[in-house]
Residue frames relative to the residue before (quaternion, step in Angstrom):
aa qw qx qy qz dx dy dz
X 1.0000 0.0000 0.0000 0.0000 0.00 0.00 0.00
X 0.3848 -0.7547 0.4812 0.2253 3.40 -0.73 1.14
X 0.6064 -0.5947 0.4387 0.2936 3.53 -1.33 1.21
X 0.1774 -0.7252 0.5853 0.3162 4.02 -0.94 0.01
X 0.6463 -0.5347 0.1975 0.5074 3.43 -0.73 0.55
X 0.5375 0.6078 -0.4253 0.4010 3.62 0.90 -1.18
X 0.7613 0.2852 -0.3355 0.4759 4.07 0.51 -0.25
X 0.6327 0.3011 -0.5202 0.4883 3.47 0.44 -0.13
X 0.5395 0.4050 -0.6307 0.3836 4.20 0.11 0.28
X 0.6619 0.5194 -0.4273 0.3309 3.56 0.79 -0.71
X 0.4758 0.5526 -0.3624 0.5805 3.56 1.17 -1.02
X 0.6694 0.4284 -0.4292 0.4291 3.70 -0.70 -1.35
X 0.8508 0.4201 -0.2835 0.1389 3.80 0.25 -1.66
X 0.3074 0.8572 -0.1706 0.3762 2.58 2.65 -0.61
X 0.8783 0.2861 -0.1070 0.3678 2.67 0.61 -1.73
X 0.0663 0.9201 -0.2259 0.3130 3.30 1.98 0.12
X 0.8884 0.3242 0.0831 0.3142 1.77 -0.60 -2.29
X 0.6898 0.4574 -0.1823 0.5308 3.59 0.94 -1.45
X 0.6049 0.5425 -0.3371 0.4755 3.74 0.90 -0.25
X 0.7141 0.3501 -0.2604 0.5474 3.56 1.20 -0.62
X 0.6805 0.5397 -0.2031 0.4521 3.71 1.13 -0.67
X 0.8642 0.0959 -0.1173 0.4798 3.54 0.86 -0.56
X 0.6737 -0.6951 0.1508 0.2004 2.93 -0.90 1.22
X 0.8432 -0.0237 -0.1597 0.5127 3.08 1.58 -0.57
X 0.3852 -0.7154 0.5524 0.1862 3.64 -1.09 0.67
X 0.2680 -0.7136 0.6463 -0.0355 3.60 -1.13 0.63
X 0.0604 -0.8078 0.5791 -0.0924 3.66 0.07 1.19
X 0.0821 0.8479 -0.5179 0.0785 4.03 0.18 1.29
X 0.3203 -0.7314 0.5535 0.2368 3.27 -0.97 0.35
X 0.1379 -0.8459 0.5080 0.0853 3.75 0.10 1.47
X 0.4110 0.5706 -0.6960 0.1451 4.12 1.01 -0.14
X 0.8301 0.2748 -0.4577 0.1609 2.84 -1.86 0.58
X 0.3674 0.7085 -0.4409 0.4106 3.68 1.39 0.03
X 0.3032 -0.6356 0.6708 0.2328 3.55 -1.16 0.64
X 0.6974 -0.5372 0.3579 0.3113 3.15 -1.70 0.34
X 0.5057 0.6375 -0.3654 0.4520 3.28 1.37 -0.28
X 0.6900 0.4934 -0.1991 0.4907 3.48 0.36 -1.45
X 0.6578 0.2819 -0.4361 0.5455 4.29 0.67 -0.47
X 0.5060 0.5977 -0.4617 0.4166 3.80 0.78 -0.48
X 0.6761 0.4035 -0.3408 0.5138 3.57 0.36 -1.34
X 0.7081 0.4166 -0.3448 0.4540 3.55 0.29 -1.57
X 0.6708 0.0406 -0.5116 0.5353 4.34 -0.32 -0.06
X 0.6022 0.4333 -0.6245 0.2443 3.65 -0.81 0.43
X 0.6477 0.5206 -0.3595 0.4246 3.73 0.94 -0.51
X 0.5809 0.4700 -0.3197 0.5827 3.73 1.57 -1.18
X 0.6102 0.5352 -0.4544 0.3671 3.77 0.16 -0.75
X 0.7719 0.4224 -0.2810 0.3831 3.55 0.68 -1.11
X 0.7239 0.4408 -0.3038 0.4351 3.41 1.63 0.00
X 0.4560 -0.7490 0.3356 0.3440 2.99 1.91 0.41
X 0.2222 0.7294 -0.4292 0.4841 2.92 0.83 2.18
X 0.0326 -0.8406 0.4947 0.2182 3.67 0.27 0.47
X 0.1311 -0.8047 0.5779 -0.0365 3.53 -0.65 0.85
X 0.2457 0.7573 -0.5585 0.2327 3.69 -0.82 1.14
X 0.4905 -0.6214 0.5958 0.1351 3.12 -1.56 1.49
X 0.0189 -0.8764 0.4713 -0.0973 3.22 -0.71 1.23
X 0.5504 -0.6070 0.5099 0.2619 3.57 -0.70 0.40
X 0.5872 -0.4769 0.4611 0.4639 3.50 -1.04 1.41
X 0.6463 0.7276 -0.1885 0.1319 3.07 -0.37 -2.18
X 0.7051 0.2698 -0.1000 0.6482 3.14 0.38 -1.87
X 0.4192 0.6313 -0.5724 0.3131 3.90 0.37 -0.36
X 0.8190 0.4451 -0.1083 0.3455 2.61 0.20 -2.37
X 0.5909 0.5889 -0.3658 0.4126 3.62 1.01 -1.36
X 0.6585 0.4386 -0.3347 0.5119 4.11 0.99 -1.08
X 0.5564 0.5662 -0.4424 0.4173 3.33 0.78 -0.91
X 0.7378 0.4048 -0.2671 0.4696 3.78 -0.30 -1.49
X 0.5064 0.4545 -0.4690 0.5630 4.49 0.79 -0.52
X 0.7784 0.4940 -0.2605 0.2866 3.87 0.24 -0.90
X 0.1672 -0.7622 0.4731 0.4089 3.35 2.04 -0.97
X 0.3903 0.6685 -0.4992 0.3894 3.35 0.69 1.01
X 0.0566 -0.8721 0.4847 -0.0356 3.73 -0.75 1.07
X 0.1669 -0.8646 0.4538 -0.1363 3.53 0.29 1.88
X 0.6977 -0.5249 0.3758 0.3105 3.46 -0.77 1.46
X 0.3832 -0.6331 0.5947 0.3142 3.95 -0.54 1.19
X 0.6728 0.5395 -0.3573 0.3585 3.85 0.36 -1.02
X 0.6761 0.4740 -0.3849 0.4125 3.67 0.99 -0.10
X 0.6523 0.5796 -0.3149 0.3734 3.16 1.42 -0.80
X 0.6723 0.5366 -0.2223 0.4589 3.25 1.34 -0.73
X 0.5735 0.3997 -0.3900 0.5993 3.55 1.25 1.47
X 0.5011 -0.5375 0.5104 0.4467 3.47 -1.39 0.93
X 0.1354 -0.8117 0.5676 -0.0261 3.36 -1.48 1.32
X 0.0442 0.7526 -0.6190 -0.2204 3.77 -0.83 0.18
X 0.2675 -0.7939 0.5220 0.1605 3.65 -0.99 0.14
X 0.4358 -0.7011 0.5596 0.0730 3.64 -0.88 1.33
X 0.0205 0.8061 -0.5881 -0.0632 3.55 -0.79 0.66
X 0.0676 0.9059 -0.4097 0.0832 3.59 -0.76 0.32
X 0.2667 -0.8471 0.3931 0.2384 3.92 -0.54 0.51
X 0.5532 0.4368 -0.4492 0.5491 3.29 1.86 0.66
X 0.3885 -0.6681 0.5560 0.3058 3.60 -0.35 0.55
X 0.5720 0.6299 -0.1897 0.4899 3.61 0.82 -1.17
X 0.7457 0.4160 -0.2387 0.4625 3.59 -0.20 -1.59
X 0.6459 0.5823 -0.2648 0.4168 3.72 0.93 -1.26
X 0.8126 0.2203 -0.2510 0.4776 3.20 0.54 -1.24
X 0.4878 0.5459 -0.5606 0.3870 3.85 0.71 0.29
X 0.6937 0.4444 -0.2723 0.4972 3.73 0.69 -1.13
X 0.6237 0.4670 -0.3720 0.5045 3.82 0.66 -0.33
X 0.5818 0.5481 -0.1682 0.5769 3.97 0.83 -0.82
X 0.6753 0.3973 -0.2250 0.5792 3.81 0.75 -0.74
X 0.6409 0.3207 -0.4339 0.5461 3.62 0.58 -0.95
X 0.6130 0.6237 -0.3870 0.2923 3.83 0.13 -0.86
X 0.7483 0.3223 -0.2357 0.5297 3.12 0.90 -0.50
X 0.4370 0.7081 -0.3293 0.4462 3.22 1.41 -0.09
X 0.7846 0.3167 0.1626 0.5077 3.35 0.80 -2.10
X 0.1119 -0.8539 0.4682 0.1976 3.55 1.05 0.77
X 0.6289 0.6357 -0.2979 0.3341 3.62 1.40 -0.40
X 0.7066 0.5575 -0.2127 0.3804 2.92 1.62 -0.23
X 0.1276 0.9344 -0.3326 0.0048 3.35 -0.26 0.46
X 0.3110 -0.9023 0.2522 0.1596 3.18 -0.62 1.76
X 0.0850 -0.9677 0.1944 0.1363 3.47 -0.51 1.05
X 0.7185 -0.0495 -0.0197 0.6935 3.27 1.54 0.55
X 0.1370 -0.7253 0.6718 0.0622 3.55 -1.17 0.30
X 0.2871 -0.5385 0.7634 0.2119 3.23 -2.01 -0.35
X 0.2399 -0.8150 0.5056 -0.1502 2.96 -1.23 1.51
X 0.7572 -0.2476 0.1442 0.5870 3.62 0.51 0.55
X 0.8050 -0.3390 0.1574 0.4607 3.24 1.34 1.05
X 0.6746 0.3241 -0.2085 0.6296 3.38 1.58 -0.27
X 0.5247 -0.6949 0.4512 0.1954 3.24 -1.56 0.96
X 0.2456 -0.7906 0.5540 0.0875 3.49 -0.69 1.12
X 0.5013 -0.4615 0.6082 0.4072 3.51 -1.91 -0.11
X 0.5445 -0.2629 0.5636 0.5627 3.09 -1.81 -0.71
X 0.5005 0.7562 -0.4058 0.1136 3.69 0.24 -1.24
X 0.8058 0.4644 0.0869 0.3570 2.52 1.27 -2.02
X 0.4811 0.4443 -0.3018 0.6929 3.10 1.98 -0.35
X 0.5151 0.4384 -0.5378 0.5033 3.71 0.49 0.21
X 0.6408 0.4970 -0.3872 0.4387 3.36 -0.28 -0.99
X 0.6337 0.4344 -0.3058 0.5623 3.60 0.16 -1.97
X 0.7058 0.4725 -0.4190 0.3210 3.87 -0.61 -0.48
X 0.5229 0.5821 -0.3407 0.5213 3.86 1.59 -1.09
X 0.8029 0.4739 -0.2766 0.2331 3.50 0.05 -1.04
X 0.3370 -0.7669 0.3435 0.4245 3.90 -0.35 0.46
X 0.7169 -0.5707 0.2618 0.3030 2.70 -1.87 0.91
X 0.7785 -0.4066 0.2931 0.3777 3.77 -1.42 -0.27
X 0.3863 0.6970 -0.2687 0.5411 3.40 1.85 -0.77
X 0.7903 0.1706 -0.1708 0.5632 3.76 -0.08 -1.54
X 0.5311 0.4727 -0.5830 0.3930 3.37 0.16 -0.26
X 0.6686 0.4217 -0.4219 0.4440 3.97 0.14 -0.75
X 0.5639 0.4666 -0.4807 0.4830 3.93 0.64 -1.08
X 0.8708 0.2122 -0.3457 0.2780 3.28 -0.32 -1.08
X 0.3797 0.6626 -0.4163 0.4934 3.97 0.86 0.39
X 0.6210 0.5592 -0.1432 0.5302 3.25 1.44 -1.32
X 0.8431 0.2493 -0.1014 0.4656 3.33 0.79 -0.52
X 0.5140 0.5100 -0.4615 0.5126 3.08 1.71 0.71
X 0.6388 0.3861 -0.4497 0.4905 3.52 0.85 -0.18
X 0.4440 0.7090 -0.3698 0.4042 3.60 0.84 -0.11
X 0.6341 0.5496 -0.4009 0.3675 3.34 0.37 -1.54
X 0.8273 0.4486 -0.2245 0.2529 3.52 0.18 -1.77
X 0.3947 0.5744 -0.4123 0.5868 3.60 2.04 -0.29
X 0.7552 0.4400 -0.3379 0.3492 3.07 -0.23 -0.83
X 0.6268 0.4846 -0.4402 0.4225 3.69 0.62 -0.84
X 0.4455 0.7276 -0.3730 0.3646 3.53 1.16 -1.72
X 0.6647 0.5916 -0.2947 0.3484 3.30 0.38 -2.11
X 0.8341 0.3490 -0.1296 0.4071 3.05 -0.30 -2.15
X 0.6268 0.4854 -0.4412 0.4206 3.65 0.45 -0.71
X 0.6558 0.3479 -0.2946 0.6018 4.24 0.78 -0.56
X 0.6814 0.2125 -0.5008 0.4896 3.55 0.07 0.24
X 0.6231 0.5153 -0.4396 0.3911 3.61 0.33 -0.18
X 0.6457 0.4728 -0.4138 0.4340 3.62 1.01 -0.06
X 0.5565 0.6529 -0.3129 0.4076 3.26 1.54 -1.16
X 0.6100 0.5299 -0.3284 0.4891 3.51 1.19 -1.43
X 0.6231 0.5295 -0.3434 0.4620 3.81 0.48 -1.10
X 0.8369 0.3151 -0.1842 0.4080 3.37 0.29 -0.83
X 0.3536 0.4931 -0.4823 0.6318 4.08 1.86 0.52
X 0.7494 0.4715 -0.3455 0.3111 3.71 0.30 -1.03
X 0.5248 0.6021 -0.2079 0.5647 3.18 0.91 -1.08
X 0.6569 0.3304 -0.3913 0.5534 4.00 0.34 -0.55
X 0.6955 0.5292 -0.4057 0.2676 3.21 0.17 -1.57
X 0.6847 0.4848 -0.2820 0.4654 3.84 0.71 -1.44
X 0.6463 0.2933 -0.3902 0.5865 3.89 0.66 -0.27
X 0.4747 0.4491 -0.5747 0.4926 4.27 0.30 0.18
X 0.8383 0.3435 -0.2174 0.3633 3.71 0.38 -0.98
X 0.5223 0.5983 -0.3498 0.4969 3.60 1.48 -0.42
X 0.5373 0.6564 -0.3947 0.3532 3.34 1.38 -0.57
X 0.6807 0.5725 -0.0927 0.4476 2.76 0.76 -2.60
């Protein structure tokens, strides 16, 4: 069923909107996915608060050129859907997982804080940990030096219980 214009402005503004607002975009090629698998796949992103949407070349390009953003002609010229997101990271790990998941899928470039990426590069970005461990382990670099602090004063305290205890009994 053909679109009427009043939805592809909505679509186009859609895609806008999420092109200026979130940091990163995920440009996949989904031919061969059944309808099941994109069902499963935007319910799993949705729940990580991922916006995922099949999209029309067209309106791609039409948001793309509003953005001053200029995307390889050879991507457009495949059925596409596009990931959006505000973890650049988190996206491309969960896009990279499904890929290997979904041998049909395949991921082919993205926009990244405003700049166009490869796939390449969303590989890489996908290797690195997420924003989550990055804080734990931050978390446990200011930590480390408490802790020594700690043990080094209770280890004197302990030295100095032991030390009593053996003169309490050297007494006795």
């Amino acid at each position: 069923m053909a679109k009427t214009k009043e939805q592809k402005n909505k679509l186009i503004d859609y895609l806008r909107v999420n092109l200026a607002e979130k940091k990163a975009a995920i440009i996949i090629d989904y031919k061969g996915l059944t309808v099941k698998e994109l069902e499963a796949l935007r319910n799993k992103l949705g729940d990580l608060g991922i916006k995922f949407s099949v999209t029309k070349n067209t309106m791609l390009k039409i948001a793309l050129s509003d953005q001053k953003l200029e995307i390889d002609n050879e991507i457009l010229n495949r059925p596409i859907a596009i990931t959006f997101g505000d973890d650049e990271v988190v996206v491309s790990k969960e896009m990279a997982a499904t890929a290997k998941e979904l041998e049909a899928m395949e991921i082919l470039g993205g926009i990244i804080d405003r700049k166009i990426v490869d796939s390449e590069t969303i590989s890489r970005l996908s290797l690195l940990p997420g924003r989550e461990e990055l804080y734990a382990k931050l978390v446990g670099t200011f930590n480390a030096p408490i802790n020594g602090v700690v043990n080094v004063l209770a280890a004197s305290i302990r030295g100095l219980v032991n030390v009593l205890n053996n003169y309490k009994e050297s007494i006795s």
